[in-house]
N, C-alpha and C positions, 0 to 999 in steps of 0.2 A: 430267801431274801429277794427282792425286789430291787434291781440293777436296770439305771437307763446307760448306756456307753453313747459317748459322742467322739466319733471320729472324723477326724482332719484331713480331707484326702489329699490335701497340697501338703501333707506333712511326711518329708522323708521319705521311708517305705514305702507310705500308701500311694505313692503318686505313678507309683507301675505296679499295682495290684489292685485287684479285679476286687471293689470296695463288695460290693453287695455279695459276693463269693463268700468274702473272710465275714462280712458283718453275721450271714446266713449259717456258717459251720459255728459263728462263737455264738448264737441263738442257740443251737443244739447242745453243747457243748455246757453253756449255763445250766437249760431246762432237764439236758440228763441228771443233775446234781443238784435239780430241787428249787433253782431259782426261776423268777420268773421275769425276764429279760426282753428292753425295747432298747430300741438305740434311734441315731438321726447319722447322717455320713452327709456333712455339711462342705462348703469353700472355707479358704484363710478369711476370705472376706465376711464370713456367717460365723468363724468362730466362738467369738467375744460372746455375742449375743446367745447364741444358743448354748455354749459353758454355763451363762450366767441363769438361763432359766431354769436347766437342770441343777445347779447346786443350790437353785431355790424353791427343789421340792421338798414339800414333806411328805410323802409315800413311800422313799427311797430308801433301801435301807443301804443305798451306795451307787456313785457314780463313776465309770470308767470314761477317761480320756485315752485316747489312741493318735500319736501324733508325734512331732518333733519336741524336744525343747522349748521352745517358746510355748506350744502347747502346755503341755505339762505343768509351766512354769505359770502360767495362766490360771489353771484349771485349779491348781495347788491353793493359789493365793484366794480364789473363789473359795474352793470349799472350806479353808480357814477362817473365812469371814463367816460362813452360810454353819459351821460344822456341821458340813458334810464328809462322809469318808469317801476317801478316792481311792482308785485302784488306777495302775498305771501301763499302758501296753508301749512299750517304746519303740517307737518308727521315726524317729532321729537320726543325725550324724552321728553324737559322741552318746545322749543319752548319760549323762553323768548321771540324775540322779535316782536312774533303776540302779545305773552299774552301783552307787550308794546303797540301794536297797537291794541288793542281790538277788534280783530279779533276772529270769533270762530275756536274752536279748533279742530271740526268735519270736515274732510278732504272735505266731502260731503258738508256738510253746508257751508263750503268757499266760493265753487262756484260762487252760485246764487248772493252772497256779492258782489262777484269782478265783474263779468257779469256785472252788472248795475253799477259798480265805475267811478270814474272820478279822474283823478291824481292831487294830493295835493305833499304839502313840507314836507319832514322829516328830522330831522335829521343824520349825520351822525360825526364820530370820526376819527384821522388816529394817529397811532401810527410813527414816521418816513416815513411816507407816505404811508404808509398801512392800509388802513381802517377796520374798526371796527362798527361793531352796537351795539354790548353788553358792553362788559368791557374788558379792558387789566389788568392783573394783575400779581407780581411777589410776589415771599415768599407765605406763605400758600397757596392759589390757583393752587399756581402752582407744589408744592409738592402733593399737591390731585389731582389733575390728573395726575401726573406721577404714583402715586402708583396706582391709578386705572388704569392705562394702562397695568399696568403690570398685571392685572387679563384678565383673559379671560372669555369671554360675547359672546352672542351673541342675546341678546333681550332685547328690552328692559327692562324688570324685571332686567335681569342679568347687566345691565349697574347700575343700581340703588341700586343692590348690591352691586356691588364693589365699589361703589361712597360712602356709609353708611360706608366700612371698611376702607377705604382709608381716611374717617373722623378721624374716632376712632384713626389710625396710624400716622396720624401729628399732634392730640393733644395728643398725645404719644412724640414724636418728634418735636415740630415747628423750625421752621427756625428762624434765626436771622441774620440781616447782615446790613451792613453802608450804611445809604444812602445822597444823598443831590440832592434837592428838592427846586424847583424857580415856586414860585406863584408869580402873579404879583408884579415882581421885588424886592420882599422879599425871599431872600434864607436862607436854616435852615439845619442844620446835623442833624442824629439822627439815632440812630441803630433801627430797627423796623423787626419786621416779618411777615408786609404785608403791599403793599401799590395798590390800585386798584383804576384803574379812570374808570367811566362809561361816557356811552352816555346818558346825564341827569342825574338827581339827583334820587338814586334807593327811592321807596317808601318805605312802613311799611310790603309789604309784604313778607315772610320766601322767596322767591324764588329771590329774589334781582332782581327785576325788576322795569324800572322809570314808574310813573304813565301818563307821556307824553313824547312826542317825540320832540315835537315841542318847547323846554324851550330855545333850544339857549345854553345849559350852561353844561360842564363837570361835574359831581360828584368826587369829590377828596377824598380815604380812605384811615388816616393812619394811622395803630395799630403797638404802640411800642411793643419793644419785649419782647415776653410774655414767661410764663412759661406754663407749661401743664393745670394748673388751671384757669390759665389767656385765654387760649387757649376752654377751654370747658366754659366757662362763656360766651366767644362771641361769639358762635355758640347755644349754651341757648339763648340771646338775641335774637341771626337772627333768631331762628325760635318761639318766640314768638314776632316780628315784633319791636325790641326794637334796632335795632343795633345801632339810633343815641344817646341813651342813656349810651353806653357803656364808662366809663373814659376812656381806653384805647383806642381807638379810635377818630380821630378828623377827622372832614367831615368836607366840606367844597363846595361848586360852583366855575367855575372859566371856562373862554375861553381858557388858553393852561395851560401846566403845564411842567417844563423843570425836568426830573429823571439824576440823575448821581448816581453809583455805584462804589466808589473807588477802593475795593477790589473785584472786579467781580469773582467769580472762576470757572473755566473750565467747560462749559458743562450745563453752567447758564441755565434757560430756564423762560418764561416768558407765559402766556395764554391770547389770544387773541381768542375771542368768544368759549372758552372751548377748544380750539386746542393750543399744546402746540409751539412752538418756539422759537430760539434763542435770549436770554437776549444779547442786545448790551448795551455795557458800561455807551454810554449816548442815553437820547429816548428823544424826543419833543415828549408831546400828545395834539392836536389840535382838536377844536369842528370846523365842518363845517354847520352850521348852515341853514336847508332848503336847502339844496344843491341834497339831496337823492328824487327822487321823485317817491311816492309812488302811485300806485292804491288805489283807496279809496273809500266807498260808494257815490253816489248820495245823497248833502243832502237832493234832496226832494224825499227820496226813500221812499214807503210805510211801511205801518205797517208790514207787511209781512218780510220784506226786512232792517230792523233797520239799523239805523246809527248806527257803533261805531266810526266815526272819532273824534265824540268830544272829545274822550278821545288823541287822539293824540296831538288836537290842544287845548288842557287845558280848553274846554269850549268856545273856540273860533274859527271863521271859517277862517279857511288856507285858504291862494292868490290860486288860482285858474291858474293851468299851461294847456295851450291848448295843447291838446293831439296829436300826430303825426302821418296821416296818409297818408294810401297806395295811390298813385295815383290810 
């Protein structure tokens, strides 16, 4: 197979590791196992643009991104548009959605994973036509990332500080506002301060992550509007893996979900895979269902070389897309 990798050296990990070190062992590492492997080790600033050339090649029979979150999140939405298959090396903070594809987390350890993969279906989400692999969320979410922006970081420890205070300060403060909300064809009002749709149904774990990718089906969160008590109860819950327990809160599955905001107010903002962005008045969020295609292990990879795709495909083995290559 023919693989270009584009890595992000302001992303994460790579921003104290010796880029052309790692880009030159995972050249070796491809080429032992048949592929024939280029890459580019760009800035944040070159990202966009060079993601965008690689997922619009046709030689490739797949494109690795290596990077944080936003990366990923980028790259993902690129190669859905381009269907391109992506392979994923995560050098992020949280890295939610390897930890989704049960991918390992060792930058190095990815490697050899994706060297030997073969491309499966995953899913993916678009907000008004914007894709998404995590979660779109407005009201608390998105007040915690504004206030964490507004600290200054530059490591990740220091991201994960400001992410802990910027808790503390909007269950100080939550948000509350009008919403109205159409699940299949049953519409409902309700003031609430937060409403979050994932790509799947998030699991039991603190990090709000789905345990598979491949369900087909939106996660729907909607927590009425709380008060500051109300607000530290369900971040106690999330991080003792309890959040479907929560009264306040109703979850829910569903293939789209239609958001309106009557009272929208200036300067709204809404987060889409941790990155914040402009709240429009009305949003459709829509599940595209196996549409995203992923790099993924070989199921008949050795013991050396473990499957995680099962976890993708809930225990069951994803249609099999033939891979695209170079003449």
């Amino acid at each position: 197979m023919k693989i270009h990798a584009v890595f992000n050296r302001d992303g994460g990990t790579f921003r104290t590791t010796d880029m052309e070190a790692y880009a030159g062992n995972a050249e070796r590492i491809f080429s032992e196992r048949g592929n024939t492997f280029s890459y580019d080790i760009v800035g944040g600033d070159e990202i966009e643009e060079t993601l965008k050339r690689a997922s619009g090649r046709d030689d490739l029979g797949a494109m690795l991104a290596g990077g944080g979150d936003g990366t990923i999140s980028l790259a993902a939405g690129l190669c859905w548009k381009n269907g391109m298959p992506l392979g994923v090396i995560p050098a992020g903070t949280m890295n939610l959605f390897a930890r989704a594809l049960g991918m390992p987390l060792d930058i190095e350890a990815a490697l050899p994973v994706l060297a030997s993969g073969k491309v499966r279906d995953c899913d993916i989400a678009s907000a008004n036509g914007k894709s998404f692999i995590h979660q779109y969320s407005v009201g608390l979410h998105s007040r915690m990332v504004r206030v964490r922006n507004s600290y200054q970081f530059r490591s990740k420890f220091g991201k994960m500080r400001a992410s802990m205070r910027a808790v503390f300060q909007t269950i100080i403060d939550p948000p509350a506002f009008d919403s109205v909300y159409r699940i299949e064809g049953a519409e409902e009002e309700r003031r609430v301060s937060a409403i979050s749709v994932s790509n799947n149904l998030f699991s039991d774990d603190p990090l709000l992550y789905p345990s598979t990718l491949s369900g087909g089906e939106l996660g729907v969160y909607i927590a009425d509007a709380m008060r500051p008590a109300g607000v530290a109860k369900l971040v106690f819950d999330i991080l003792r893996g309890k959040l479907r327990l929560n009264e306040e809160v109703q979850a829910r599955g569903a293939d789209s979900v239609e958001l309106s905001f009557p009272k929208l107010p200036k300067r709204a903002s809404a987060v889409m895979d941790g990155e914040l962005t402009p709240l429009e008045r009305d949003v459709t969020v829509r599940m595209h269902a196996g549409e995203l295609k992923i790099l993924a292990p070989d199921e008949n990879a050795s013991e050396e070389e473990p499957s995680w795709f099962s976890s993708v495909a809930g225990g069951q083995t994803a249609t099999e897309t033939p891979s695209r290559r170079s003449s």
